[in-house]
N, C-alpha and C positions, 0 to 999 in steps of 0.2 A: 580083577587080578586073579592072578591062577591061586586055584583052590578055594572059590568060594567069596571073590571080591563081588562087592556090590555093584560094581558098572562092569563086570566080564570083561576087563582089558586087564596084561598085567602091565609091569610097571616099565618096559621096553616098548610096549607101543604105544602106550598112554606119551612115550617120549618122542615117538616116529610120528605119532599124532599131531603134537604141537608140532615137531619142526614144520612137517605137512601144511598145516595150516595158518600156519603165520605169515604165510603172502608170500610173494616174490620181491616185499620193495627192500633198502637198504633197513629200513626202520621199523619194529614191529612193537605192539603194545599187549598192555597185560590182559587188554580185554580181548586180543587174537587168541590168546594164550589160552584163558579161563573158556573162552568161548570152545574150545578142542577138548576140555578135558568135560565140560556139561555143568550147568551149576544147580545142582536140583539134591546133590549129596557134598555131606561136608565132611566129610576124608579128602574128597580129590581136592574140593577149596583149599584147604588147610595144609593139604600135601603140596601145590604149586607154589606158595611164596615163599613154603618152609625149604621145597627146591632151590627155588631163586635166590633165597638168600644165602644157602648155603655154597650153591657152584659159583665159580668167578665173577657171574653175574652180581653177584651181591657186593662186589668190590665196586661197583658205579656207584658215583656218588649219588645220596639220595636214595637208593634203591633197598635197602634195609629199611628206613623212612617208612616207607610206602607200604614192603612184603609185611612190616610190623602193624602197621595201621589195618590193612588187609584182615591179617590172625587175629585183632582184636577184634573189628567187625562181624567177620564171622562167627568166631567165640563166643561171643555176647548174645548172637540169637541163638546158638545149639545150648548157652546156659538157660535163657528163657525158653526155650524148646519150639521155635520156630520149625514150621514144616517145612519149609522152601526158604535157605539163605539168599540173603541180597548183598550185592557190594554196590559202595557209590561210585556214581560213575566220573566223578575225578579223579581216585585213582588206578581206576582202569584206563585212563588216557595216557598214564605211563609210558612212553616208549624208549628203547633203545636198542643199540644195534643187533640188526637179523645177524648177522658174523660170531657175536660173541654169545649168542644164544646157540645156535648152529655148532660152535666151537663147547658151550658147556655140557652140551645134550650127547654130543661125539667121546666126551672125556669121562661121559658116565654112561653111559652104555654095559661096560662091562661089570660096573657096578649091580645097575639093574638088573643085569640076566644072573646074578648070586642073590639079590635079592629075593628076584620073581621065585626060584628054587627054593628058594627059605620058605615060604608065606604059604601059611592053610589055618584055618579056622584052629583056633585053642583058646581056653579060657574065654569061650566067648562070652560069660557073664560080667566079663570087664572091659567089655565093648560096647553095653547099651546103655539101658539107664539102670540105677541113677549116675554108674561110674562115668558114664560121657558128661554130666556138671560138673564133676570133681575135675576130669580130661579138661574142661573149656575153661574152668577158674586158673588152673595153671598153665593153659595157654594162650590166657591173656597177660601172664606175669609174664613169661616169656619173652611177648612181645612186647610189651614194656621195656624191657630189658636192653631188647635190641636202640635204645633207643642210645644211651648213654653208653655202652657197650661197641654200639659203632663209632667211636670216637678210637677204640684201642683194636692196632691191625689183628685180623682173623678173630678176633675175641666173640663176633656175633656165631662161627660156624656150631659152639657151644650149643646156645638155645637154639639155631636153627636144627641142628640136627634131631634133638628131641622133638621138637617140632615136627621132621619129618615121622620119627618113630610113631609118634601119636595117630600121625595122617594116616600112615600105614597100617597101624594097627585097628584103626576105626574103619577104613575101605576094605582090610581082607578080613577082618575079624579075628586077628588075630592078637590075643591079651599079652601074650609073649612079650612084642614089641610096645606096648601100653606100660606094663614093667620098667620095661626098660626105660624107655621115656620116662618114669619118673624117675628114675635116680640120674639120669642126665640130666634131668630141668634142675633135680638139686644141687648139680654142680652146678649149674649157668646162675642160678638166681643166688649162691654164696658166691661166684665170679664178680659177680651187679654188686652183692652188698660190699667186697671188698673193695672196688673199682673207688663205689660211692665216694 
């Protein structure tokens, strides 16, 4: 991402990337997905489901389910400080329509290029360790959350979105939006306990 991300893409082509690569069929899965953004750093992992579930995509049913089970996975090995994250490969089988991904990727575009403009290294002492455990404990609560959360309409875009600030902040290094994610997750995770 510009300014200093860990995979040198920012966050418009990382979006040209996936549509790119997700095939020509009607049907696309999340392991076309993961497979375009690399899975070797867990920013961009944690960045795509926290995408998915927050753009239109995440209104398929099931597809919170999954983007949550994903966040927890990953989360869990950057808490134990895995070198290299793994996901399983069930739910990377995921799929659904190349259209409404095409269609959610077209609707954030301009998002992305005020993003990309925002992002440069700051605070980057709340990007590594040990603040990346503190990062992974609350976004496994997170995604927890989305569990029972997806039952009430748009209520998941809450955690998703901190979700993405986290991703973000841990790919460009930027503590800024690390910040900020936590006072988002503390709205989403009093959302959960009211829901409850």
């Amino acid at each position: 991402m510009s300014g200093g991300a860990e995979n040198g893409r920012d966050l418009e082509d990382l979006m040209d990337e996936i549509c790119a690569d997700s095939g020509s069929s009607d049907k696309v899965s999340l392991a076309q997905i993961m497979q375009a953004v690399g899975t070797r750093a867990y920013g961009p992992l944690l960045l795509v489901p926290g995408l998915i579930a927050l753009a239109p995509t995440g209104a398929i049913p099931g597809m919170s389910i999954v983007t949550g089970t994903i966040i927890v996975v990953v989360a869990l090995q950057l808490l134990i400080g895995l070198n290299e994250p793994w996901i399983p490969k069930r739910a990377l089988e995921f799929s659904f329509s190349r259209d409404t991904l095409v269609s959610a990727i077209d609707r954030g575009r301009p998002y992305a290029r005020r993003i990309d403009a925002f992002l440069k290294p700051s605070l980057t002492q709340v990007t590594g360790f040990p603040a990346t455990r503190i990062i992974a404990i609350v976004a496994i609560a997170l995604a927890l959350s989305m569990y029972p959360l997806a039952l009430v309409p748009f209520a998941v875009a809450i955690p998703s979105s901190a979700m993405v600030l986290f991703a973000l902040g841990l790919t460009a290094r930027d503590g800024r939006l690390i910040f900020a994610g936590f006072i988002l997750a503390s709205v989403a995770l009093a959302l959960m306990l009211y829901t409850a």
